[in-house]
mmCIF file of the N, C-alpha and C atoms, coordinates in Angstrom:
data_MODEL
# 
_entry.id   MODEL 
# 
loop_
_atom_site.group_PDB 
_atom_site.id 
_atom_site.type_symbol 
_atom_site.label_atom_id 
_atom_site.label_alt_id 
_atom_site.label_comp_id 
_atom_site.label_asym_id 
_atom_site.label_entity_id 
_atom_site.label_seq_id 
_atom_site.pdbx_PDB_ins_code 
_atom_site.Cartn_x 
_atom_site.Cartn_y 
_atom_site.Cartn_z 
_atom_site.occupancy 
_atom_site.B_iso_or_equiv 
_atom_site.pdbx_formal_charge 
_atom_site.auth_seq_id 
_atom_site.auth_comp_id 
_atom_site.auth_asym_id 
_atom_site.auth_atom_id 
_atom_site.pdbx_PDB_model_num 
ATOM 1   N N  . UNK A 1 1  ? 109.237 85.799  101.344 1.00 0.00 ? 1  UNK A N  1 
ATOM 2   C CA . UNK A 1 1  ? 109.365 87.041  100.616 1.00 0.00 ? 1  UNK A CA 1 
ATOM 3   C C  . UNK A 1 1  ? 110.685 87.082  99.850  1.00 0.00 ? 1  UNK A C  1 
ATOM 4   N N  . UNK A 1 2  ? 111.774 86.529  100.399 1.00 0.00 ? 2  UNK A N  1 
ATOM 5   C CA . UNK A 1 2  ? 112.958 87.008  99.991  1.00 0.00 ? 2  UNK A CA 1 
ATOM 6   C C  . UNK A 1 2  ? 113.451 85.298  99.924  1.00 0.00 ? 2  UNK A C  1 
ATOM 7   N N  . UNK A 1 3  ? 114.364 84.920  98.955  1.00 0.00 ? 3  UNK A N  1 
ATOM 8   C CA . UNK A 1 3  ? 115.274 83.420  98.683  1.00 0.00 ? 3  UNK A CA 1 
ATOM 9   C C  . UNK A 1 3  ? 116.417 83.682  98.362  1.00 0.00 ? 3  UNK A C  1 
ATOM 10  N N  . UNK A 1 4  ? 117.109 82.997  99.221  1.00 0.00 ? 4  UNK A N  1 
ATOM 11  C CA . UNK A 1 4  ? 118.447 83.314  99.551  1.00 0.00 ? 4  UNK A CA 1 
ATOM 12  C C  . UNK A 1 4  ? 119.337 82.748  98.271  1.00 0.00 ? 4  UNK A C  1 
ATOM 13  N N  . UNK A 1 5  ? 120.213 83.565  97.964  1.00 0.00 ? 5  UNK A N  1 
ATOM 14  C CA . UNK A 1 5  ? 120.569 83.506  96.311  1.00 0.00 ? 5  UNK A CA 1 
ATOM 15  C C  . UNK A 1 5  ? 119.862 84.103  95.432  1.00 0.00 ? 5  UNK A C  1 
ATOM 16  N N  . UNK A 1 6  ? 118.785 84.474  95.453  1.00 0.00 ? 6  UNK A N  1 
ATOM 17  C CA . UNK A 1 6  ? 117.727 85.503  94.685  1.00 0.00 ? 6  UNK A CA 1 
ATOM 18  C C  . UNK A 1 6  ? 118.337 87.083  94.969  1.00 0.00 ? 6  UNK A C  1 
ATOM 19  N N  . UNK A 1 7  ? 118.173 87.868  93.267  1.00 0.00 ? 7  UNK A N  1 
ATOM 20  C CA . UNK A 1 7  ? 118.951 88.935  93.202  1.00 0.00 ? 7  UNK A CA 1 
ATOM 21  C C  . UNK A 1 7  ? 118.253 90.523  93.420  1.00 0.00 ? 7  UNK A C  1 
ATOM 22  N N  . UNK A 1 8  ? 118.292 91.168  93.977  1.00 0.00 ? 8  UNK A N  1 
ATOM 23  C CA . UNK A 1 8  ? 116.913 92.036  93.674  1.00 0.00 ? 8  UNK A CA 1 
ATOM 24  C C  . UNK A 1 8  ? 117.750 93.398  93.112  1.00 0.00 ? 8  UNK A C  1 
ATOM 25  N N  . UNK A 1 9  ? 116.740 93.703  92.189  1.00 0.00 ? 9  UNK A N  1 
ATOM 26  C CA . UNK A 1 9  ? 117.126 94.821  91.128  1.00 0.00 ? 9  UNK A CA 1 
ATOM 27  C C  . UNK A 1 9  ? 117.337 96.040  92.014  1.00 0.00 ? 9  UNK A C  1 
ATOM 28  N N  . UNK A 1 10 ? 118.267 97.005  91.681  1.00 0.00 ? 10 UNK A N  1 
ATOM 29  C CA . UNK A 1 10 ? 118.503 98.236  92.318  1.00 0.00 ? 10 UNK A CA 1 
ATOM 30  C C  . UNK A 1 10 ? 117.437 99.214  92.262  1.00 0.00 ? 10 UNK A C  1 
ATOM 31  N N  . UNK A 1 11 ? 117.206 99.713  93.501  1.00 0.00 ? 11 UNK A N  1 
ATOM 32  C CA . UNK A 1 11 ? 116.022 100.568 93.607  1.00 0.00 ? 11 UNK A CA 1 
ATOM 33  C C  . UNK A 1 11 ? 114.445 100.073 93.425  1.00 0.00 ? 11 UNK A C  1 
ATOM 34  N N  . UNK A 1 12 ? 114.694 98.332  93.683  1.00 0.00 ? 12 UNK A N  1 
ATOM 35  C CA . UNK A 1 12 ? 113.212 97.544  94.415  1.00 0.00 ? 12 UNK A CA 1 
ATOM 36  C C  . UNK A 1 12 ? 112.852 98.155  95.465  1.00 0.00 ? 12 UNK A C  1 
ATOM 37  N N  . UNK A 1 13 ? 111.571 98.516  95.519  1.00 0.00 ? 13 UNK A N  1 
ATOM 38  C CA . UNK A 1 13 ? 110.934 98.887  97.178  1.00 0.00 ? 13 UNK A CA 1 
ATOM 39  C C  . UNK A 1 13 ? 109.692 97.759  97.631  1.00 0.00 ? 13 UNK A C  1 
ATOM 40  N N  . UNK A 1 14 ? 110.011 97.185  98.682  1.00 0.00 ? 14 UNK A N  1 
ATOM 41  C CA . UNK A 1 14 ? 109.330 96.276  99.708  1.00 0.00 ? 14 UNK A CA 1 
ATOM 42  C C  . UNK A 1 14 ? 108.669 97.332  100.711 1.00 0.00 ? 14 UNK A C  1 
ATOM 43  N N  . UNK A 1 15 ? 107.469 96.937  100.900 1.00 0.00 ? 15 UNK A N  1 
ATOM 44  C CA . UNK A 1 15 ? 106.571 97.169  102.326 1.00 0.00 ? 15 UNK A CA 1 
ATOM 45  C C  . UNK A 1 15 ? 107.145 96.144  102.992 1.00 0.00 ? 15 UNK A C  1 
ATOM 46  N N  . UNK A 1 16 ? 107.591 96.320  104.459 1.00 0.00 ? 16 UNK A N  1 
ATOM 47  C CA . UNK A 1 16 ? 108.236 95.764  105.646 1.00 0.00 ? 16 UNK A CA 1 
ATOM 48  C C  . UNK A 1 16 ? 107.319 95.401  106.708 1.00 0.00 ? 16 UNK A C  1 
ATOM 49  N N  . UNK A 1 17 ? 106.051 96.337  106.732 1.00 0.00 ? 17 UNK A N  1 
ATOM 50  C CA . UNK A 1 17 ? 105.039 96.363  107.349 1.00 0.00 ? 17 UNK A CA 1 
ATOM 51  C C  . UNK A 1 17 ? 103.901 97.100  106.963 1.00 0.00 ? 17 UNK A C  1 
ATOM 52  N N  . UNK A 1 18 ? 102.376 96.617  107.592 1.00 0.00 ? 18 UNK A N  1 
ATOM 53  C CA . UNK A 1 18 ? 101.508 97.142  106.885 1.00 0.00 ? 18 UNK A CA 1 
ATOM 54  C C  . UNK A 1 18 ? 100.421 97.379  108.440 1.00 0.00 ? 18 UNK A C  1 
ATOM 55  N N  . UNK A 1 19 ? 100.313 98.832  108.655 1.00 0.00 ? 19 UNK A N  1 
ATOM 56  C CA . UNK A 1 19 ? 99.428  99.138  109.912 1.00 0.00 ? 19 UNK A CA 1 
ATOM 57  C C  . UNK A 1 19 ? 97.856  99.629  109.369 1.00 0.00 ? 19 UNK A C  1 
ATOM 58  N N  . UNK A 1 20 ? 97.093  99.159  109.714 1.00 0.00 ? 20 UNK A N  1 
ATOM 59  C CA . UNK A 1 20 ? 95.203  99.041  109.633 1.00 0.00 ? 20 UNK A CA 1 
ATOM 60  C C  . UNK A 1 20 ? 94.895  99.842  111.363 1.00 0.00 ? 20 UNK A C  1 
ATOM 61  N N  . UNK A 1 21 ? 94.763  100.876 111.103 1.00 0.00 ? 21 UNK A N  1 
ATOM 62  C CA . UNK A 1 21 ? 94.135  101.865 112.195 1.00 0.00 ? 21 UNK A CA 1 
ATOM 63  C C  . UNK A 1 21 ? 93.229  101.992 112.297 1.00 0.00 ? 21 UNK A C  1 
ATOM 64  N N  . UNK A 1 22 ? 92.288  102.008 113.414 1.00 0.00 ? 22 UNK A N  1 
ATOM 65  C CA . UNK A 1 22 ? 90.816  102.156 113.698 1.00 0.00 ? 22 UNK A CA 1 
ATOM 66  C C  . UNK A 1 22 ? 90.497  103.157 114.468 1.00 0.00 ? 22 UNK A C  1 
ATOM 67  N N  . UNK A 1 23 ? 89.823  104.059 114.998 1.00 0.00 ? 23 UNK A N  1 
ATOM 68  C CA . UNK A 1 23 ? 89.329  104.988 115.363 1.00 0.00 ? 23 UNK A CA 1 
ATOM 69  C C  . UNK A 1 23 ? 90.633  105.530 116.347 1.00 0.00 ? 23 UNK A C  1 
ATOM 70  N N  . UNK A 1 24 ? 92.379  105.618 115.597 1.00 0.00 ? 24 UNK A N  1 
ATOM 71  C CA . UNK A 1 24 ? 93.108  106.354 116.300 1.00 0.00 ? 24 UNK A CA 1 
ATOM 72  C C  . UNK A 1 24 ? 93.394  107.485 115.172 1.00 0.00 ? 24 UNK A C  1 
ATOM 73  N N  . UNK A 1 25 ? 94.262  108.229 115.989 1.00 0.00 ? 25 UNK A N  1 
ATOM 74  C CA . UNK A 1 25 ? 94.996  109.143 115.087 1.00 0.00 ? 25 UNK A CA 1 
ATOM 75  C C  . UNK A 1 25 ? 96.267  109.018 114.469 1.00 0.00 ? 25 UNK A C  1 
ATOM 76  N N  . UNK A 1 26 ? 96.476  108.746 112.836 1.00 0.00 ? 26 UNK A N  1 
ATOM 77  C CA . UNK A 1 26 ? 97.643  107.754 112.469 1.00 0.00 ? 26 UNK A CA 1 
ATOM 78  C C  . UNK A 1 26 ? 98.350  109.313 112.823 1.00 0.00 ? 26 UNK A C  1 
ATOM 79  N N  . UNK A 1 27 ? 98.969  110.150 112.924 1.00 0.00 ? 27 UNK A N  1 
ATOM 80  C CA . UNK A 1 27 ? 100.208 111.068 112.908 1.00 0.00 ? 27 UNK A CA 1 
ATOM 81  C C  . UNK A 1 27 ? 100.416 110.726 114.718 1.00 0.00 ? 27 UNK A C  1 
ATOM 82  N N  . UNK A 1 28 ? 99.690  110.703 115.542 1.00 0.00 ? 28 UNK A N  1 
ATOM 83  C CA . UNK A 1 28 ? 99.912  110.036 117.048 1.00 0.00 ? 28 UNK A CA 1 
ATOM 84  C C  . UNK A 1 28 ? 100.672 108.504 117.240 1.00 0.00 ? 28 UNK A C  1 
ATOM 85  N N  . UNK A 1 29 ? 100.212 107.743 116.216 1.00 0.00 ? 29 UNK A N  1 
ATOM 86  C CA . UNK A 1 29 ? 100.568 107.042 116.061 1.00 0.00 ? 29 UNK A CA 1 
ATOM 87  C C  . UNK A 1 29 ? 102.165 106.098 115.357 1.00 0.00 ? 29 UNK A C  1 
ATOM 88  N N  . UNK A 1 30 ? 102.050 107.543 114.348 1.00 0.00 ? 30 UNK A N  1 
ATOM 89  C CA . UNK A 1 30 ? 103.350 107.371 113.634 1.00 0.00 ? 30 UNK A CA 1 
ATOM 90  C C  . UNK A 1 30 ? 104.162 107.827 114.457 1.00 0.00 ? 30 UNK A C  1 
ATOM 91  N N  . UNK A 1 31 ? 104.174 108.494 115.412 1.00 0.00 ? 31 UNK A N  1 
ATOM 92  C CA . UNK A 1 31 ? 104.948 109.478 115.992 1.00 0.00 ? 31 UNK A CA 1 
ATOM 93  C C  . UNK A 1 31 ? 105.596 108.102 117.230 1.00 0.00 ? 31 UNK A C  1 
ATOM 94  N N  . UNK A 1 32 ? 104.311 107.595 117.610 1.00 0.00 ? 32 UNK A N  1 
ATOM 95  C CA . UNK A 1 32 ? 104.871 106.437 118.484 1.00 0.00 ? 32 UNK A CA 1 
ATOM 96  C C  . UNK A 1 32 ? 105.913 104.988 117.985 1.00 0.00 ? 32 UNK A C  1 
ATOM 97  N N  . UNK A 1 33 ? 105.301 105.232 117.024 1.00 0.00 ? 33 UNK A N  1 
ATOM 98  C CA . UNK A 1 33 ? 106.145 104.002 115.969 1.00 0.00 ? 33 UNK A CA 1 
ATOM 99  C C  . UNK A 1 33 ? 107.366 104.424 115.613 1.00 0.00 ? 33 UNK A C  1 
ATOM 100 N N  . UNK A 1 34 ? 107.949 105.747 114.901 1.00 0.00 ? 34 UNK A N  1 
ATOM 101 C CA . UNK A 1 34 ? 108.788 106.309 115.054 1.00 0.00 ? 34 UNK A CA 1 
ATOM 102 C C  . UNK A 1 34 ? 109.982 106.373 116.535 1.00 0.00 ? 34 UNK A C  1 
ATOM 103 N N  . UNK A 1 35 ? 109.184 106.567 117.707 1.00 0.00 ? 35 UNK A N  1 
ATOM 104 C CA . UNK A 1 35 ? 110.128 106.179 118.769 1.00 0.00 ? 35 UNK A CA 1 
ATOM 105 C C  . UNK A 1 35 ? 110.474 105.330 119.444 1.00 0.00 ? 35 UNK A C  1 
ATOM 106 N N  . UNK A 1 36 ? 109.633 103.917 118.848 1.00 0.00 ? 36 UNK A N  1 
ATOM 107 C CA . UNK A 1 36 ? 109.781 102.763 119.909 1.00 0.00 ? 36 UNK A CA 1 
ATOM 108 C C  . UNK A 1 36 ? 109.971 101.891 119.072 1.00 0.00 ? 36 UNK A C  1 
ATOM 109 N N  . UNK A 1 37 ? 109.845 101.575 117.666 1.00 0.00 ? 37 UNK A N  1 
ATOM 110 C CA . UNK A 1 37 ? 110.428 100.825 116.625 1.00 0.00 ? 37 UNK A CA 1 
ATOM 111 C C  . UNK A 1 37 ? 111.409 100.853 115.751 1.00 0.00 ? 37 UNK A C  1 
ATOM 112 N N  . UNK A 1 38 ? 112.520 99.689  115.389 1.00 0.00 ? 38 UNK A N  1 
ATOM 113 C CA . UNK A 1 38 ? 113.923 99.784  114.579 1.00 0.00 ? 38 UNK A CA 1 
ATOM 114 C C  . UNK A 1 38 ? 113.845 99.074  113.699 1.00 0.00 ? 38 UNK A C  1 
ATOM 115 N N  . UNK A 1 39 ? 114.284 99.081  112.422 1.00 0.00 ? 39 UNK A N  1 
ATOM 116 C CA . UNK A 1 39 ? 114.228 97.847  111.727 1.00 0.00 ? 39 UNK A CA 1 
ATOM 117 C C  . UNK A 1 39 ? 115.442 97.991  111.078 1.00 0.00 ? 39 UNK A C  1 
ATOM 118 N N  . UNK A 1 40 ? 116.302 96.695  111.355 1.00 0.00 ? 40 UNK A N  1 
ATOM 119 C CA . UNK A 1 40 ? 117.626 96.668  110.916 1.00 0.00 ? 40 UNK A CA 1 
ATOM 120 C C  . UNK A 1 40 ? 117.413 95.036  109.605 1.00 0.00 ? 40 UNK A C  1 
ATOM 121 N N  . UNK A 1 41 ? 118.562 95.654  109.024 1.00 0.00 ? 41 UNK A N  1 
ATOM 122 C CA . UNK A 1 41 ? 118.177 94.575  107.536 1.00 0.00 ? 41 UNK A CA 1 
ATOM 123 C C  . UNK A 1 41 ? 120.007 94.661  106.978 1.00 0.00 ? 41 UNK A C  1 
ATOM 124 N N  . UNK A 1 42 ? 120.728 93.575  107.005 1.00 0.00 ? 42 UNK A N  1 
ATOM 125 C CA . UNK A 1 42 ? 121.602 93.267  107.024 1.00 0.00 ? 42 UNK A CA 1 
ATOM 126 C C  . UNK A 1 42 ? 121.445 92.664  105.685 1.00 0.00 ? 42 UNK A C  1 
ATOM 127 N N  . UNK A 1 43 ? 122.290 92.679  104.347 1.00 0.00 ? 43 UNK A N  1 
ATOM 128 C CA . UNK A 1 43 ? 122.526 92.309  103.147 1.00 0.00 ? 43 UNK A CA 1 
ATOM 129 C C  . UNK A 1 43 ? 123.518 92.495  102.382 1.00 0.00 ? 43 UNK A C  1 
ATOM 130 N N  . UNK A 1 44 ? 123.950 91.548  101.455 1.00 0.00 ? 44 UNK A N  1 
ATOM 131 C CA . UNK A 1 44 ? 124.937 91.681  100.712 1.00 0.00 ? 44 UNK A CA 1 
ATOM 132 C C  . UNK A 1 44 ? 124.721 91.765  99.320  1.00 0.00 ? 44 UNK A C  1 
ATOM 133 N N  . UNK A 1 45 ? 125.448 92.539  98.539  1.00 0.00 ? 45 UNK A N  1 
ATOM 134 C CA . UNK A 1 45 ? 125.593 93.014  96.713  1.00 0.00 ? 45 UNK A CA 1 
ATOM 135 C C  . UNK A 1 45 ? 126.048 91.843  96.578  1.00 0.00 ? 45 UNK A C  1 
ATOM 136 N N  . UNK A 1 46 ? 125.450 92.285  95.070  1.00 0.00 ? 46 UNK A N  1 
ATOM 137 C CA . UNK A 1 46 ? 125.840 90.802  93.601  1.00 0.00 ? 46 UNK A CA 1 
ATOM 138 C C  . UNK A 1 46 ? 127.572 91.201  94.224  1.00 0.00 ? 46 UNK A C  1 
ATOM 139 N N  . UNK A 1 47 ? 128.094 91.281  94.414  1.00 0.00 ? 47 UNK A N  1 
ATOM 140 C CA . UNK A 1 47 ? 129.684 91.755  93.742  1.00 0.00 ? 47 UNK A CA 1 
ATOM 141 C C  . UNK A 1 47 ? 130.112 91.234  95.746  1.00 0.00 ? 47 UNK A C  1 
ATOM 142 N N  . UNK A 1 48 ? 129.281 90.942  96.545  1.00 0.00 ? 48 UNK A N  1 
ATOM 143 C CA . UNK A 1 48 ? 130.164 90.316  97.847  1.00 0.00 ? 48 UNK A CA 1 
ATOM 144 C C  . UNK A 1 48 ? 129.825 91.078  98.929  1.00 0.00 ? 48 UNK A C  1 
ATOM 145 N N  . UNK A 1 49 ? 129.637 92.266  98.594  1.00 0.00 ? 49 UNK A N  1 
ATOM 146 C CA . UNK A 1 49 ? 129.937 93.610  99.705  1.00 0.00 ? 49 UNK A CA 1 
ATOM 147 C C  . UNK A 1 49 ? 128.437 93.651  100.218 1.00 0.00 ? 49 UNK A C  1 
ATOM 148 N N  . UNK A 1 50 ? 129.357 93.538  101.754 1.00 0.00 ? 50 UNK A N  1 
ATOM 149 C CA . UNK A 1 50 ? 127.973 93.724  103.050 1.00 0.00 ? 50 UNK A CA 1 
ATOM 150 C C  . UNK A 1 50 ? 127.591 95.074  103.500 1.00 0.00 ? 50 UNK A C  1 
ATOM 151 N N  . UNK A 1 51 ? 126.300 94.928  103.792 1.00 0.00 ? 51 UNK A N  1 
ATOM 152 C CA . UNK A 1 51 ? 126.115 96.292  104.050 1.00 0.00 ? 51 UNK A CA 1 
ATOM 153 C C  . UNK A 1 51 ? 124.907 96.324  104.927 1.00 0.00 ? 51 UNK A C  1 
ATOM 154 N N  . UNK A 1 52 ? 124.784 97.202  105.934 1.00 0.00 ? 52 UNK A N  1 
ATOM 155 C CA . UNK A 1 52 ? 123.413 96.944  107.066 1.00 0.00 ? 52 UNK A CA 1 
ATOM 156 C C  . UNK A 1 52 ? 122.517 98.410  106.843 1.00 0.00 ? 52 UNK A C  1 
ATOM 157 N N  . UNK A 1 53 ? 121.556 97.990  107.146 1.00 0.00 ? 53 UNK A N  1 
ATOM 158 C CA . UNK A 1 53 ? 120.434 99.141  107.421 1.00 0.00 ? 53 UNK A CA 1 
ATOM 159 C C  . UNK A 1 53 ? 120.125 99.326  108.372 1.00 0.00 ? 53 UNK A C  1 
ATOM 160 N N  . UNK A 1 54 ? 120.234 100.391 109.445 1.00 0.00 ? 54 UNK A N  1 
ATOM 161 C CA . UNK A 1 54 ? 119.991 100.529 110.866 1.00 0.00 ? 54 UNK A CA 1 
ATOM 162 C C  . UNK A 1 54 ? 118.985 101.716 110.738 1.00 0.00 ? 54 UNK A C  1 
ATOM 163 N N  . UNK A 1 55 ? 117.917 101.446 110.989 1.00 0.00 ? 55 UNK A N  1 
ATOM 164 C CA . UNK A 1 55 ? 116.833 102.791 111.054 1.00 0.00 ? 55 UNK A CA 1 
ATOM 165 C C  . UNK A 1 55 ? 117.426 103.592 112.390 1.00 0.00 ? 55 UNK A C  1 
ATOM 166 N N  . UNK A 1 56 ? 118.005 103.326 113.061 1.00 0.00 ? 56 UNK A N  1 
ATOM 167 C CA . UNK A 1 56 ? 118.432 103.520 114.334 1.00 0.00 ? 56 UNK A CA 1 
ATOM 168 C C  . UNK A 1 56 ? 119.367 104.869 113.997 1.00 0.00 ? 56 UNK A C  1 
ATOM 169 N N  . UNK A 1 57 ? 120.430 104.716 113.317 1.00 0.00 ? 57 UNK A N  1 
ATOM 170 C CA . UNK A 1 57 ? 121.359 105.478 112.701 1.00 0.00 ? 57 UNK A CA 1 
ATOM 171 C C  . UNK A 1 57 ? 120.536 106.650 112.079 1.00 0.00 ? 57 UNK A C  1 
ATOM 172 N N  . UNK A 1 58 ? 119.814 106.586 111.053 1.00 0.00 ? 58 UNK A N  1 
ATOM 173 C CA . UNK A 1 58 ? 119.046 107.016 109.998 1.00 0.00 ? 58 UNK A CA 1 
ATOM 174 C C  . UNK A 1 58 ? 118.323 108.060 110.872 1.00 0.00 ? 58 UNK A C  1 
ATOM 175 N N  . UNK A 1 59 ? 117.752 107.582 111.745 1.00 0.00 ? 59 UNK A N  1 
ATOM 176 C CA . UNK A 1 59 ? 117.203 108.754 112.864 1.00 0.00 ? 59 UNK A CA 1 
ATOM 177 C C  . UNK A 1 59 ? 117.801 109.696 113.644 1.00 0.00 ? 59 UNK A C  1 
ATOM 178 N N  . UNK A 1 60 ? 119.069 108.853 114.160 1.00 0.00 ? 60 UNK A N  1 
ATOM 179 C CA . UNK A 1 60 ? 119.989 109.806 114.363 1.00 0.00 ? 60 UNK A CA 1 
ATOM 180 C C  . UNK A 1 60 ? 120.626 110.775 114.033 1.00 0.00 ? 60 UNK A C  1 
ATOM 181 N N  . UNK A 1 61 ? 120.482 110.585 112.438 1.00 0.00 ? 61 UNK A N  1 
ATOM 182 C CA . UNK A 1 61 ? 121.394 111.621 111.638 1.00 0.00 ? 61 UNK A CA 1 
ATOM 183 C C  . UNK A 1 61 ? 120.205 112.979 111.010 1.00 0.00 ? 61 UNK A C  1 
ATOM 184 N N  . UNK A 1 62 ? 119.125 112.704 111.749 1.00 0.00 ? 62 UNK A N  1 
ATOM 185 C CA . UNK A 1 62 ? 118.076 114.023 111.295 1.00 0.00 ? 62 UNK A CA 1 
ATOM 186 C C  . UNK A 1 62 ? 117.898 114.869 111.840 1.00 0.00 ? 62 UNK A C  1 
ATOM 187 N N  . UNK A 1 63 ? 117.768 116.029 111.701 1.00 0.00 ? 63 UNK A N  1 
ATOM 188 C CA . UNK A 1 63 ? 118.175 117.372 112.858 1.00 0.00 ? 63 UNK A CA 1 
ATOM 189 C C  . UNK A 1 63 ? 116.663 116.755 113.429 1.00 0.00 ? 63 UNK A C  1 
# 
């Protein structure tokens, strides 16, 4: 998906994952995915500067 040295334009959006539900209830479901899944994504800018994505944080900071 991604090559290392390859640049991606500001404000690209990637699907990370893709869920196919069968006779559940996706809002039961999201709700479970929401509390038992993280996805952290660690990357660096054209210009050097590192920077991480912690869904972990991101949740934390929502009333």
């Amino acid at each position: 998906m991604f090559i290392v040295g390859e640049f991606i334009p500001e404000g690209r959006k990637f699907n990370t994952f893709t869920l196919v539900l069968k006779d559940h209830e996706p809002g039961a479901i999201m709700a479970e995915l929401k509390a038992r899944t993280r996805l952290l994504i660690r990357y660096d800018s054209i210009l050097g500067d590192s920077y991480v994505y912690d869904s972990d944080s991101w949740r934390d900071r929502r009333p």
